[in-house]
Legacy VTK file of the C-alpha trace (Angstrom):
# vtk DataFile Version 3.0
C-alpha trace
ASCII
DATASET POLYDATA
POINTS 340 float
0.000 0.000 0.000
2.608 2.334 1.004
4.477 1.966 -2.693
0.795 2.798 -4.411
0.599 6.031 -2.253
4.231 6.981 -3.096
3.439 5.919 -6.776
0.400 8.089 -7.093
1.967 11.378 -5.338
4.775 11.172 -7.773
2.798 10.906 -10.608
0.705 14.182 -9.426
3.696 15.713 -9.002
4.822 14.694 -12.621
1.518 16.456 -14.413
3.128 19.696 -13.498
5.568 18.314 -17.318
3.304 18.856 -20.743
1.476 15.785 -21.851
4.315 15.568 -24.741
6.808 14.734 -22.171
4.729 12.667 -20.081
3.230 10.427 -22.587
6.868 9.604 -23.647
9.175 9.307 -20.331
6.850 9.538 -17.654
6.652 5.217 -16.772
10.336 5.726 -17.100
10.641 8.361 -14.636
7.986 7.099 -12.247
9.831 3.674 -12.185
13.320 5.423 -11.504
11.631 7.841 -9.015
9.851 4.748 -6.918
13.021 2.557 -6.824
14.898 4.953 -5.184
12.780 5.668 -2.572
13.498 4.212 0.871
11.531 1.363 2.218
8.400 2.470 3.774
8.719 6.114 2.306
5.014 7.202 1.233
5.865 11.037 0.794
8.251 12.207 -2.285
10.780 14.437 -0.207
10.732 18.211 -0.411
13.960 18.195 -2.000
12.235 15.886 -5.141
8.857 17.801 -5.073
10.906 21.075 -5.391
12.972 19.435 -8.013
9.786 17.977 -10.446
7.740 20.926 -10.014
10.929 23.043 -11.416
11.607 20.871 -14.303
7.619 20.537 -15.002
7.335 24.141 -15.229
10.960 24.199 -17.221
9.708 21.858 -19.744
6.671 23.295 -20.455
7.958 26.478 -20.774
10.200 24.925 -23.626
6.968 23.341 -24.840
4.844 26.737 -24.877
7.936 28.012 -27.004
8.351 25.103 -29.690
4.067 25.561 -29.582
4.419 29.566 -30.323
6.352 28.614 -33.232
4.336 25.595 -34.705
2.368 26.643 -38.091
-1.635 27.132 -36.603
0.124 29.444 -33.847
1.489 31.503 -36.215
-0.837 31.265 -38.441
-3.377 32.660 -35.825
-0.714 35.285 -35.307
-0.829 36.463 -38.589
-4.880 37.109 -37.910
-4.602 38.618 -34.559
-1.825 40.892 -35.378
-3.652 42.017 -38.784
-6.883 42.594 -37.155
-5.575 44.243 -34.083
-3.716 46.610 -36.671
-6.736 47.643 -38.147
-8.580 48.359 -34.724
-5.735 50.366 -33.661
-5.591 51.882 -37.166
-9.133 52.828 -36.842
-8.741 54.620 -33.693
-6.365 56.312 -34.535
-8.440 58.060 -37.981
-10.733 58.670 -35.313
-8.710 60.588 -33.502
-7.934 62.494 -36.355
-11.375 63.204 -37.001
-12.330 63.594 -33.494
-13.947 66.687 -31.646
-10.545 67.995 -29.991
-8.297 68.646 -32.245
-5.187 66.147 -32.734
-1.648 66.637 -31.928
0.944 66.007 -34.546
1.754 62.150 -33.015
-1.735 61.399 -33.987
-0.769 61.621 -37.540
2.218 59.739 -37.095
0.118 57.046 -34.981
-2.088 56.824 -37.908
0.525 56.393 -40.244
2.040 53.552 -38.362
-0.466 51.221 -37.913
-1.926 51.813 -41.473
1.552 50.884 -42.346
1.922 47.778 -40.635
-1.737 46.926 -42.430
-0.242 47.444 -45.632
2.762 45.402 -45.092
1.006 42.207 -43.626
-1.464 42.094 -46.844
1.330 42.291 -49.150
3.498 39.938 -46.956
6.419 42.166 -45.799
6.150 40.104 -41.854
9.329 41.731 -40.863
9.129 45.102 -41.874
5.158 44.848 -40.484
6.593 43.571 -36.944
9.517 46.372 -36.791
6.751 49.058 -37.553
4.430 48.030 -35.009
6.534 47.688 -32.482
8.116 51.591 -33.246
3.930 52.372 -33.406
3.591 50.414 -29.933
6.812 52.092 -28.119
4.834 55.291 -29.196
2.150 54.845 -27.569
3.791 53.717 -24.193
5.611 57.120 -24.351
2.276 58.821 -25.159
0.536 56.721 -22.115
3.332 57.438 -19.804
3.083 61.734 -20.598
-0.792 61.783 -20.031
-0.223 60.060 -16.743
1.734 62.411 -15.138
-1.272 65.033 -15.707
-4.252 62.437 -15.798
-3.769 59.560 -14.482
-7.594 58.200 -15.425
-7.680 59.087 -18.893
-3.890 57.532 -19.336
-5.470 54.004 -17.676
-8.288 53.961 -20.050
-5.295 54.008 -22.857
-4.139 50.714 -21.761
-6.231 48.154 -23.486
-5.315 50.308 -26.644
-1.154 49.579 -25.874
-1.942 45.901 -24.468
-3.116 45.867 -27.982
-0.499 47.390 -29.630
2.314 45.261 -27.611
0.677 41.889 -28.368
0.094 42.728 -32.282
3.724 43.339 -32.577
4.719 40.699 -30.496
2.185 38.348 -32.818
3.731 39.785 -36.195
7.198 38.742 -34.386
5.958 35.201 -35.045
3.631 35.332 -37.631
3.643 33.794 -41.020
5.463 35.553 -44.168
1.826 35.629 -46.505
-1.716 35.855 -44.996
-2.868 35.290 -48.152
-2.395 31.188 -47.102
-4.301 31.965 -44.008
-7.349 35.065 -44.945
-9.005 35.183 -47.818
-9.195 39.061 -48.604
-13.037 39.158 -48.261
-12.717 38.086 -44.720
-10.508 40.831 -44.207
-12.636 43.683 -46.144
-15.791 42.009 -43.457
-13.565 42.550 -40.733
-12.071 46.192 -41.389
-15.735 46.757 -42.916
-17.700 46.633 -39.760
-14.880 48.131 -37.888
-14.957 51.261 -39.979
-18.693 51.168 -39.615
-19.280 50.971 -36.019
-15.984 54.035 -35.205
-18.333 56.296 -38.363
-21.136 55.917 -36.447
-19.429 56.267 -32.928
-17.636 59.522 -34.091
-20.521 60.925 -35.993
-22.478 61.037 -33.424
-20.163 61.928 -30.761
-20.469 65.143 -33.189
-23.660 65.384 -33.441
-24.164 65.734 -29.474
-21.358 67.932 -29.227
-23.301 70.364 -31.638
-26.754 70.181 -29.777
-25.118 69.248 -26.006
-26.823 72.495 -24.722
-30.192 71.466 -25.858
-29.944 68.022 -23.842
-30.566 64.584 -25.098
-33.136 61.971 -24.143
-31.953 58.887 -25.165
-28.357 58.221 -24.103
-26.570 54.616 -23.736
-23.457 52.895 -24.590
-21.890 55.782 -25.363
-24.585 57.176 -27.922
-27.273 59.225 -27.478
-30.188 60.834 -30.188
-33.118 63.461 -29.925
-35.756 60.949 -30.260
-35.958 56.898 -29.635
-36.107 55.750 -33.212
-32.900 57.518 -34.183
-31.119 56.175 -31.167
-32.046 52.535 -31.632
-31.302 52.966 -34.999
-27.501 54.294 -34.525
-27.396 51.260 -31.888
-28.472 48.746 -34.688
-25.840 50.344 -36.851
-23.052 49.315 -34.140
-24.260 46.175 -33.526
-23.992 45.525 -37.419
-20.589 46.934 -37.509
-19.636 44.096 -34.302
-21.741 41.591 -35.894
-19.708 41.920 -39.038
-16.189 41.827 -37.396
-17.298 39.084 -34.907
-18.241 36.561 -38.371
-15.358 37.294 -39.995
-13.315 36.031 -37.125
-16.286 33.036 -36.510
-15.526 31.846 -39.936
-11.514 31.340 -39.608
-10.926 27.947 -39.394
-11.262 26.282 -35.992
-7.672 25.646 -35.419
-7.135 29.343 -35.873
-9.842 30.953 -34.291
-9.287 29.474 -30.912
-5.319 30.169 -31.340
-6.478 33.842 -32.457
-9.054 34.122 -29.263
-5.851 33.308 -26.863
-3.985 35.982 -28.207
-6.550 38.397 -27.606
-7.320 37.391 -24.010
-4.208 39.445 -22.465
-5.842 42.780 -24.073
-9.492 41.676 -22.887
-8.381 40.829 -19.250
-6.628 44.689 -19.310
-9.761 46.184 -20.301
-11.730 44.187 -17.802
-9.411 45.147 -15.470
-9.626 48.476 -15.777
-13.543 48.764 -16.023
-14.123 46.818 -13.058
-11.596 46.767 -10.682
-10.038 50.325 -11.124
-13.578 51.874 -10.839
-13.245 53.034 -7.462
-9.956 54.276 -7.957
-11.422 56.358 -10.866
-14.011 57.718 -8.986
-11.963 59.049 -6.358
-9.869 60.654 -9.108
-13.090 62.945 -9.967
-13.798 63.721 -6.671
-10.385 64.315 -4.790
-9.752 67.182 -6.793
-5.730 65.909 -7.297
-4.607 63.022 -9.215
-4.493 59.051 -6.977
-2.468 57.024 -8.702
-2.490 53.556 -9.021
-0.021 51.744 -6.388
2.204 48.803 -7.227
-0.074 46.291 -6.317
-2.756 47.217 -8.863
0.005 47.944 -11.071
1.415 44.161 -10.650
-1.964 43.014 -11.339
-2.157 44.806 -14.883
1.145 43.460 -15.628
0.851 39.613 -14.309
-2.501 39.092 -15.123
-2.571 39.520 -18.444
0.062 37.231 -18.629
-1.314 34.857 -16.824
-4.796 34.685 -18.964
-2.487 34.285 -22.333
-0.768 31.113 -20.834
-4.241 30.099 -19.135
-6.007 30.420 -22.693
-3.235 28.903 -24.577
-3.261 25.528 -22.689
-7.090 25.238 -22.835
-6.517 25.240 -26.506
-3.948 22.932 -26.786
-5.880 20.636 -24.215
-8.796 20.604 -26.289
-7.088 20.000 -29.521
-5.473 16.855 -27.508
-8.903 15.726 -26.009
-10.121 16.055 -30.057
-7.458 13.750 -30.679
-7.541 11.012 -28.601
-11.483 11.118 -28.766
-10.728 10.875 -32.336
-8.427 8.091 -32.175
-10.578 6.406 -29.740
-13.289 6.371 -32.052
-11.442 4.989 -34.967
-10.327 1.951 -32.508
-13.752 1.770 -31.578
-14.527 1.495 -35.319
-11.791 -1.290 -36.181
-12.758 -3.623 -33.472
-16.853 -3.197 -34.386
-15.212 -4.614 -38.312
-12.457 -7.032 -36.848
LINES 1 341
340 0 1 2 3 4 5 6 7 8 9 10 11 12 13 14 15 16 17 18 19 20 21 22 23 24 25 26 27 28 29 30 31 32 33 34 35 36 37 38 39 40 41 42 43 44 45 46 47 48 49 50 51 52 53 54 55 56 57 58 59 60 61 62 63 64 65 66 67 68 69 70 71 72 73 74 75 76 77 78 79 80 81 82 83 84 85 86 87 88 89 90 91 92 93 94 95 96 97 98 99 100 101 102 103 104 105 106 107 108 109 110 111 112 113 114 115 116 117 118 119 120 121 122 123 124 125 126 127 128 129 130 131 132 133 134 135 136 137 138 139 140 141 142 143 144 145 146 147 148 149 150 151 152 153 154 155 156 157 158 159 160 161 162 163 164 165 166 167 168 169 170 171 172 173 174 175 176 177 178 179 180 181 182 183 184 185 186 187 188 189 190 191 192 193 194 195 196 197 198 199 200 201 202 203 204 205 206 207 208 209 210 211 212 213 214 215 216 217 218 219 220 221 222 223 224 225 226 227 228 229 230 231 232 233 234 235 236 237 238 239 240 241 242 243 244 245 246 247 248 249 250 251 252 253 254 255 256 257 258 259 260 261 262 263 264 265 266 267 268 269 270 271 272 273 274 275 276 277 278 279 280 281 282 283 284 285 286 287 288 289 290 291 292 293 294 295 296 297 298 299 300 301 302 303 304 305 306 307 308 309 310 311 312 313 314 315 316 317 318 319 320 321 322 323 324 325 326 327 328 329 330 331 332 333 334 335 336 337 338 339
């Protein structure tokens, strides 16, 4: 009894290596690890624990690096880099466009990321990675300026640069063509309802500019209209615009959809982040009538966690790729010995 105990502890302590380890060396291991033991031992010894759990985490940090590099990962690189571009691209013409008028790094902004567009669709993967990541460093200087002044308005810039950093860290990786992994009319859908849903955003952040004296009586989700048909109707309008952007990511092939998702995770945990647990922090910026800024706790959080959601996202994709696959191979052997 006391040799099953020890067996089963060490093999718990052995799932901390990647299934591509295990399924190759873990009897191995386990057999070594169990006839070394003393007699009567039932506990692995902190020195061993200490030691597995380092070269678990060691090995599948080599295995989340051979993974970043396999084709469907940067493949789905190639899309989450290109699309972020054109989000970021599309703020950006906002901005130029916008009710206060833009400074001159707008323009250069602007000019960046609709550079970086134009070099993934014609295939130029380094020159589109050096570009965005010149664009991204940009934008941290630009973040780290406003916060000095104001603090809140710099925070709310940070899903914008999560963005930014993770496109050109994608475009690092990504494939040399994404003409092997888009088709152009998924791409046109996808900067198509992008355009459409900032054009309605900014034309009616006009529009109650011009009449803000006058009062509104319909206002959500950042729009707002004179009577309830027009509002509804500029809400339909985004919705379209999301709706369009959101299929041409749902028809990507599954491999790469997932793969793209996981990418994106990092820049939707910032911007949850921000919206929900900075709130009160925000609040008391209004009201304290001096800038609060954030401490290093919440700014470890908006560093780590992030992270953490990215490696979090990727294994639940490679998991259920691996479940796929042995369901799929069970099936087959279920198949052969229904014939046989």
């Amino acid at each position: 009894m006391n040799e099953a105990d020890l067996e089963r502890r060490y093999r718990r302590l052995l799932a901390w290596y990647p299934w591509s380890h295990r399924r190759v060396y873990e009897d191995e291991m386990l057999a070594v690890l169990v006839t070394a033991a003393r007699p009567g031992q039932r506990w692995p010894t902190l020195g061993e624990a200490g030691n597995l759990v380092a070269s678990g985490l060691r090995a599948r940090a080599g295995a989340a690096v051979t993974a970043a590099v396999s084709p469907p990962w940067r493949a789905a690189a190639t899309v989450f880099g290109l699309f972020a571009a054109i989000v970021l691209l599309s703020q950006r013409v906002v901005r130029l466009f916008d009710i206060a008028p833009p400074g001159s790094g707008a323009y250069l902004r602007a000019l960046g990321w609709a550079a970086v567009v134009l070099a993934v669709l014609v295939g130029l993967r380094r020159s589109a990675a050096t570009i965005a990541w010149l664009t991204a460093l940009g934008e941290v200087v630009l973040v780290a300026r406003q916060y000095g002044g104001d603090p809140v308005s710099a925070v709310h810039l940070m899903w914008p640069l999560a963005l930014g950093l993770f496109a050109a860290a994608a475009l690092s990786v990504a494939t040399e063509r994404v003409g092997g992994v888009l088709r152009l009319r998924r791409v046109l859908l996808f900067a198509g309802g992008v355009a459409l849903a900032q054009t309605v955003l900014l034309t009616n952040r006009h529009a109650q500019w011009n009449w803000r004296e006058a009062g509104t009586f319909y206002a959500n989700y950042g729009l707002a209209a004179r009577s309830e048909a027009v509002f509804y109707l500029l809400l339909a309008a985004v919705l379209v615009g999301f709706l369009a952007s959101a299929l041409a990511w749902l028809t990507l092939p599954v491999a790469i959809r997932w793969r793209a998702l996981a990418l994106a995770t990092p820049v939707i945990t910032v911007a949850a982040l921000v919206k929900v647990t900075l709130s009160g922090w925000e609040y008391s910026n209004w009201n304290m009538g001096h800038p609060i800024y954030l401490v290093p706790i919440q700014w470890t959080l908006l560093a780590v966690l992030p992270l953490a959601s990215l490696g979090i996202a990727a294994a639940l994709v490679e998991r259920r790729e691996l479940t796929a696959r042995l369901s799929a191979l069970g099936r087959a052997a279920d198949r052969d010995q229904a014939t046989g």
